[in-house]
LUMFIDREN-708375 format. One record per residue (C-alpha): residue number from 0; residue in three letters; x negated, y, z. Coordinates in steps of 0.05 Angstrom, whole numbers. Layout:
// residues N
     i    aa       c1       c2       c3
   NUM   ALA        X        Y        Z
...
***
This chain:
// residues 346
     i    aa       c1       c2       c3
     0   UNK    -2748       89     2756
     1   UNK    -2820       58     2738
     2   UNK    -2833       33     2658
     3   UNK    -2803      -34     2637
     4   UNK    -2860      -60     2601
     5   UNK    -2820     -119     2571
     6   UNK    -2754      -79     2546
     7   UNK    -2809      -31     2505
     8   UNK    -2815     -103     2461
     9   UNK    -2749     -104     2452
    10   UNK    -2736      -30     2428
    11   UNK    -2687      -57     2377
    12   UNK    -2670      -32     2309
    13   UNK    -2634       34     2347
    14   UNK    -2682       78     2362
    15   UNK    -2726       75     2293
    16   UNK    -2656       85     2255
    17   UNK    -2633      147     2299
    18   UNK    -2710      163     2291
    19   UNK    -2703      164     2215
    20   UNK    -2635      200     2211
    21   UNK    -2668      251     2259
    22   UNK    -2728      269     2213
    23   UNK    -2677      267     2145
    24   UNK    -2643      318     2186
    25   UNK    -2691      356     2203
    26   UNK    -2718      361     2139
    27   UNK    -2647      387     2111
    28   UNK    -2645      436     2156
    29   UNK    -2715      467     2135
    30   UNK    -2692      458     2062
    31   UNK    -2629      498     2084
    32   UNK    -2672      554     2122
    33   UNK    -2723      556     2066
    34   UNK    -2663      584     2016
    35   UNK    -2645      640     2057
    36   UNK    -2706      659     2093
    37   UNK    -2733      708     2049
    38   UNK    -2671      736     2023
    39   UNK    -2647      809     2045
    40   UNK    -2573      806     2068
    41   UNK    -2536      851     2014
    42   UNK    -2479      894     2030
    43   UNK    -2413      852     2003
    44   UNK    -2448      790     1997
    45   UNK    -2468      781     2068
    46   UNK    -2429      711     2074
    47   UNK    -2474      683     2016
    48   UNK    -2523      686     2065
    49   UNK    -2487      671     2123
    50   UNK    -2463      606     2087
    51   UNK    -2536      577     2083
    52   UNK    -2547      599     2148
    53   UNK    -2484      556     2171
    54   UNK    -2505      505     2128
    55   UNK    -2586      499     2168
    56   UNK    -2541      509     2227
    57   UNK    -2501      440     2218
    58   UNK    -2566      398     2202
    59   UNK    -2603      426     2261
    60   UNK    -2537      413     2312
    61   UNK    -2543      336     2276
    62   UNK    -2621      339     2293
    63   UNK    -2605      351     2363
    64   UNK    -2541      298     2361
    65   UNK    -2590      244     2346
    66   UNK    -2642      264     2399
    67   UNK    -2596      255     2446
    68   UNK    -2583      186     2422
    69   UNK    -2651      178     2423
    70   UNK    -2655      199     2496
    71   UNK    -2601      139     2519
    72   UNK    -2626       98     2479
    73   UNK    -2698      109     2521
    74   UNK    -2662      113     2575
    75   UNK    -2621       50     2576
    76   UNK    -2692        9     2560
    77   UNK    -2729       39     2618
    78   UNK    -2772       80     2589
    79   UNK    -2759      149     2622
    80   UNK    -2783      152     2687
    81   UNK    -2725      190     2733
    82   UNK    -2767      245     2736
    83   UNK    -2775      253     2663
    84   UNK    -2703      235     2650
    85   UNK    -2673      293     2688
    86   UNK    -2711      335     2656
    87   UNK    -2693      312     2589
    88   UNK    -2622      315     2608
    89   UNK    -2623      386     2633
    90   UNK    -2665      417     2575
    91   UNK    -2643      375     2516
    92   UNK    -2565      413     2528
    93   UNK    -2598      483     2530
    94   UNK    -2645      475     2466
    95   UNK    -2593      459     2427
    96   UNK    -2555      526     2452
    97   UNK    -2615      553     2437
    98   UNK    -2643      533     2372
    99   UNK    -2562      548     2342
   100   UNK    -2578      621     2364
   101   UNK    -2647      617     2334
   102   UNK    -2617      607     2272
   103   UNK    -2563      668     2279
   104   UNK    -2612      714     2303
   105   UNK    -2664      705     2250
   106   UNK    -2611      733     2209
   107   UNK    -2644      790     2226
   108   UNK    -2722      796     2199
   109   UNK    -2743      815     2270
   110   UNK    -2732      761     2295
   111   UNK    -2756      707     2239
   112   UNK    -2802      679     2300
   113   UNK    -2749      648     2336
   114   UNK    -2742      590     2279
   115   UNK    -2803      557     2318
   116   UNK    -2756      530     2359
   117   UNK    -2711      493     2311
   118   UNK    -2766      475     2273
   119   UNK    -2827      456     2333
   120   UNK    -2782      432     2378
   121   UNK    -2750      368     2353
   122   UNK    -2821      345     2333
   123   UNK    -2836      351     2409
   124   UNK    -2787      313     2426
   125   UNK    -2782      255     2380
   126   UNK    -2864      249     2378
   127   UNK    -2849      236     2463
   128   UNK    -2794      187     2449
   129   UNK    -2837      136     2405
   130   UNK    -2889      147     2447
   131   UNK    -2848      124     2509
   132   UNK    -2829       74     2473
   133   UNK    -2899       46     2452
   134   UNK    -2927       66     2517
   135   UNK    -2899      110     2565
   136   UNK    -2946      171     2573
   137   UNK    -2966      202     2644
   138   UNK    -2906      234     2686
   139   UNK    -2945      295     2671
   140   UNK    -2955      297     2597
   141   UNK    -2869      288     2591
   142   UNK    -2865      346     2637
   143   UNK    -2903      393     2608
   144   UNK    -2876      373     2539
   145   UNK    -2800      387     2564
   146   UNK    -2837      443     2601
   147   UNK    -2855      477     2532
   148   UNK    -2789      466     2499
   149   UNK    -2754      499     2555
   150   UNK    -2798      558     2550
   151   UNK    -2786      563     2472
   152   UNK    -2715      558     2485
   153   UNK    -2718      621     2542
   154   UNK    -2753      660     2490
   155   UNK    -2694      659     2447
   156   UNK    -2653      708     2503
   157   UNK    -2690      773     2493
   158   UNK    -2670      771     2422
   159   UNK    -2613      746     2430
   160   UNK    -2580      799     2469
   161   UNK    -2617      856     2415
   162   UNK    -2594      815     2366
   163   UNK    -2511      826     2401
   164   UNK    -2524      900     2412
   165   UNK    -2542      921     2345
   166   UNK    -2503      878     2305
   167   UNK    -2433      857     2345
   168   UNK    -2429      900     2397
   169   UNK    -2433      973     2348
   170   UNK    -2379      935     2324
   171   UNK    -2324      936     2383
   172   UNK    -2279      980     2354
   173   UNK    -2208      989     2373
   174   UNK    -2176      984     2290
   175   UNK    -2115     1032     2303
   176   UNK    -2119     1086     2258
   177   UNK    -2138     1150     2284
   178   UNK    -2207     1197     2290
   179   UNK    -2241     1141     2329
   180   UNK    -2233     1097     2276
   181   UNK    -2253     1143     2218
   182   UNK    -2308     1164     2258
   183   UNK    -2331     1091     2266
   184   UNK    -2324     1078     2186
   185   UNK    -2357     1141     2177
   186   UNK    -2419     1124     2216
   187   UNK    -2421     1053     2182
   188   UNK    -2422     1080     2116
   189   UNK    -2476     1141     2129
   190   UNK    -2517     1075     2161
   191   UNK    -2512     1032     2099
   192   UNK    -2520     1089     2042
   193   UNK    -2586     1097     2088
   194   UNK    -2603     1036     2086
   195   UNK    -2591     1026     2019
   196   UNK    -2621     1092     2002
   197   UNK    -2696     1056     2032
   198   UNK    -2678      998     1991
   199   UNK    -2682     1038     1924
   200   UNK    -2741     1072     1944
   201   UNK    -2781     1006     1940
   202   UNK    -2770      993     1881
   203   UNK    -2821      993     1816
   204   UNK    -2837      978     1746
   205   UNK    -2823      901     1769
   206   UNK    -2752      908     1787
   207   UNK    -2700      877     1754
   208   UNK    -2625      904     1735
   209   UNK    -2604      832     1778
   210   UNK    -2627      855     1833
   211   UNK    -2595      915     1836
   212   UNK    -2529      892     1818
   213   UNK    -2506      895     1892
   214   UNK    -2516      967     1897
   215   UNK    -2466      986     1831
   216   UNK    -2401      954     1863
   217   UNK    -2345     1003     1860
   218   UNK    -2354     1011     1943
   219   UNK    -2428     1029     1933
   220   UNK    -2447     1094     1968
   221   UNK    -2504     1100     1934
   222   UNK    -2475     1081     1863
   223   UNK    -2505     1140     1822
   224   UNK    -2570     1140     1852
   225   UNK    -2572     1059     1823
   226   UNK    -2548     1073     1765
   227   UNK    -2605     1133     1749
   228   UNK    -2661     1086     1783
   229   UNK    -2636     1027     1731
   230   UNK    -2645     1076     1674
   231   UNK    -2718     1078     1696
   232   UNK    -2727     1010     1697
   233   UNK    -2781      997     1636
   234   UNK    -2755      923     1628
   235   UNK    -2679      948     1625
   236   UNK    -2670      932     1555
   237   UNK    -2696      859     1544
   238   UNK    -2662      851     1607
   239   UNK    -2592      875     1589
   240   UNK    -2591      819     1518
   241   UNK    -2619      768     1564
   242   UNK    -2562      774     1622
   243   UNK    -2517      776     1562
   244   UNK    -2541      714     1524
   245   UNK    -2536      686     1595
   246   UNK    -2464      717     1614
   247   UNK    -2478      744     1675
   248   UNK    -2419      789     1671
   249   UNK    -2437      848     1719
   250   UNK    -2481      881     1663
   251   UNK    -2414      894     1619
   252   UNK    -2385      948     1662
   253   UNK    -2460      986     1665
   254   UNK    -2469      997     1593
   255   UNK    -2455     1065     1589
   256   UNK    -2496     1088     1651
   257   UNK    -2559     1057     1642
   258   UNK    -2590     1082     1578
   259   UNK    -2594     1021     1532
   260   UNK    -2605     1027     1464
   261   UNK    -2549      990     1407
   262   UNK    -2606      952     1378
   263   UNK    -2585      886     1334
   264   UNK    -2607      838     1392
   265   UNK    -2573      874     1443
   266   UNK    -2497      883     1393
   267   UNK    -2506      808     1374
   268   UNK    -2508      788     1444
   269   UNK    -2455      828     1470
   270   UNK    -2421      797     1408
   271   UNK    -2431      733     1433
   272   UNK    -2413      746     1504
   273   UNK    -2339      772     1493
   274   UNK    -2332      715     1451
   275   UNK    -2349      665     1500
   276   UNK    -2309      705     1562
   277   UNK    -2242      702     1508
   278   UNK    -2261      634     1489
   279   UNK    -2263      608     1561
   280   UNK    -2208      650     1596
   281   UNK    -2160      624     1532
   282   UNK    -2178      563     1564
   283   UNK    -2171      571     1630
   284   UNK    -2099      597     1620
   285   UNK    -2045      555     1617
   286   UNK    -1990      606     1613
   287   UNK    -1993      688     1605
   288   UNK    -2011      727     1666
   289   UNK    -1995      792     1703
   290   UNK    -2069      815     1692
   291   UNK    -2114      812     1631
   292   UNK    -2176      805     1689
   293   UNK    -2222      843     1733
   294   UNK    -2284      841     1685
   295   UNK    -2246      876     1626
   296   UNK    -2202      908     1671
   297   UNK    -2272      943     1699
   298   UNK    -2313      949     1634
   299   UNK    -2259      992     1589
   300   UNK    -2310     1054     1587
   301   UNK    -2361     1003     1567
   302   UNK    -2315      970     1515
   303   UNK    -2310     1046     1488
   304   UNK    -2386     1052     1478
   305   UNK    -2388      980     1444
   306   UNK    -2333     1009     1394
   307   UNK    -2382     1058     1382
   308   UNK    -2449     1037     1378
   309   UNK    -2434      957     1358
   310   UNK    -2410      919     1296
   311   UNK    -2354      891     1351
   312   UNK    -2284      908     1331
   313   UNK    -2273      841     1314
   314   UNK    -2286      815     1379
   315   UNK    -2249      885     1407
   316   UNK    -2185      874     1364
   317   UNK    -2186      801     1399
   318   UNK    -2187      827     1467
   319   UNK    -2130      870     1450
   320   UNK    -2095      806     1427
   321   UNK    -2118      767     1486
   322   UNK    -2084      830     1533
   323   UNK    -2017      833     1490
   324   UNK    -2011      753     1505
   325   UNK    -2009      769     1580
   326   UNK    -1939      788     1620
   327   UNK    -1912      861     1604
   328   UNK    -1940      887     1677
   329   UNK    -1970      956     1690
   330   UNK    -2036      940     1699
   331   UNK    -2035      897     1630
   332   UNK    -2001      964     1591
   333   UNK    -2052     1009     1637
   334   UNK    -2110      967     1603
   335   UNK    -2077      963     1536
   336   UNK    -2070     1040     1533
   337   UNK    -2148     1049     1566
   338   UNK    -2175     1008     1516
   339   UNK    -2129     1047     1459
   340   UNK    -2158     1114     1495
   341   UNK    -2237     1092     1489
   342   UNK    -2233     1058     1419
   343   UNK    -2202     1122     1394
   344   UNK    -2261     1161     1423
   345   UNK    -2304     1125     1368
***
């Protein structure tokens, strides 16, 4: 099909709006991958990440939505030569495929390289549209442009199928209990404490009690080797009032384990904190509940060293209340009697 000189001054409003929803797109979807990036997947909050992955994921399958428009809408005013146009049609499918894996397999840093393709490729593409459109370029030029995006989009299998055999396939396992499965578990946890283990030996002087938080959850293997590296941490201290001020609540459960010191500023903080948590989970509750709640329910030997290093019983006494107000369950007479058992300690 030759050029249609006249129809490319008639384009139309259609292909500069499906051109401008193409480059919003494309610019969420590089927002999205420039908030997960350069973060490290952590163990129990691996969805976090996977969510913003998802998220760059959509934008770039809407990027590739509207090239396709883009494409009939070229095609329909003559300015694809039938050459060009099968091309486009065959390639445009498979870097789509493509550029979705991109995004999953950059999940792992190894493969970070593979984003050129969701990010290079629609630029290829939409920068030959509008110039088809303004003046069709040679046969040759179109060719070799749908030539590169098909070979950015074949680059993507080698990683790919790594990217399967370390991280699904070690994980076809047949979940009926028995040695093969406790085997399987085994090996999974010996890999993360490992992995974790190299995680805490990069840390330094600069490291933050936040950013270890993932590595003191109850199913962390390599929970006492945290909780003695956070007790090294120079900036532990100013830290622990300022995640308090803030309420971030996973530095409650830690006070015992991490060496802090019952200054004022660190008591008045914690003062204000448990106000605040009472304050808001009074409000939260319209009727008693089987459960006084994980963060107290977690923090009773911490609630212990509050009773005795901080001016707190005030705020103590009104968790006590805040428990007794809940339904007569176990678990809210077990945490009644715990925080009995620590105060006592005093």
């Amino acid at each position: 099909m030759n050029p249609v000189p006249s129809s490319l001054r008639s384009v139309g409003t259609a292909a500069p709006v499906l051109l401008a929803l193409m480059f919003a797109c494309w610019a969420f979807a590089l927002r999205g991958i420039s908030l997960w990036i350069a973060l490290q997947p952590a163990p129990g909050r691996e969805t976090d990440r996977m969510m913003l992955q998802a998220w760059s994921g959509g934008w770039t399958l809407l990027v590739w939505i509207l090239l396709g428009g883009l494409l009939l809408v070229a095609n329909a005013k003559g300015a694809l030569p039938s050459s060009v146009g099968l091309a486009a049609w065959l390639i445009h499918p498979l870097s789509t495929v493509a550029a979705l894996i991109a995004i999953g397999v950059a999940y792992d840093a190894r493969w970070r390289w593979c984003l050129a393709l969701p990010i290079a490729a629609p630029l290829l593409i939409a920068a030959y549209i509008a110039w088809a459109f303004l003046s069709p370029p040679p046969a040759k030029v179109a060719l070799a442009m749908w030539a590169a995006v098909l070979a950015l989009s074949l680059s993507i299998l080698p990683p790919a199928l790594q990217f399967k055999s370390d991280h699904l396939d070690s994980g076809a396992i047949d979940a009926t209990p028995g040695p093969k499965l406790d085997r399987w578990m085994a090996d999974q946890r010996a890999k993360r404490r490992a992995d974790e283990l190299d995680e805490l030996s990069k840390i330094d002087d600069e490291t933050t009690l936040s950013e270890l938080e993932h590595l003191v959850r109850k199913d962390s293997p390599v929970l006492q080797e945290t909780l003695a590296a956070m007790r090294r941490l120079p900036q532990r201290q100013a830290e622990a009032v300022l995640r308090f001020q803030a309420d971030f609540t996973f530095i409650l459960r830690l006070l015992p384990d991490i060496d802090l010191q019952p200054t004022p500023e660190l008591c008045g903080a914690i003062r204000g904190h448990l106000q605040r948590y009472l304050r808001q989970e009074r409000a939260n509750r319209h009727e008693p509940m089987g459960f006084v709640g994980a963060q107290m329910e977690e923090s009773v030997p911490s609630l212990g060293w509050i009773s005795q290093h901080c001016d707190c019983e005030a705020e103590l006494d009104d968790v006590e209340r805040f428990a007794r107000a809940q339904l007569d369950t176990p678990e809210v007479r077990q945490f009644l009697a715990s925080l009995a058992d620590a105060r006592k300690k005093r």
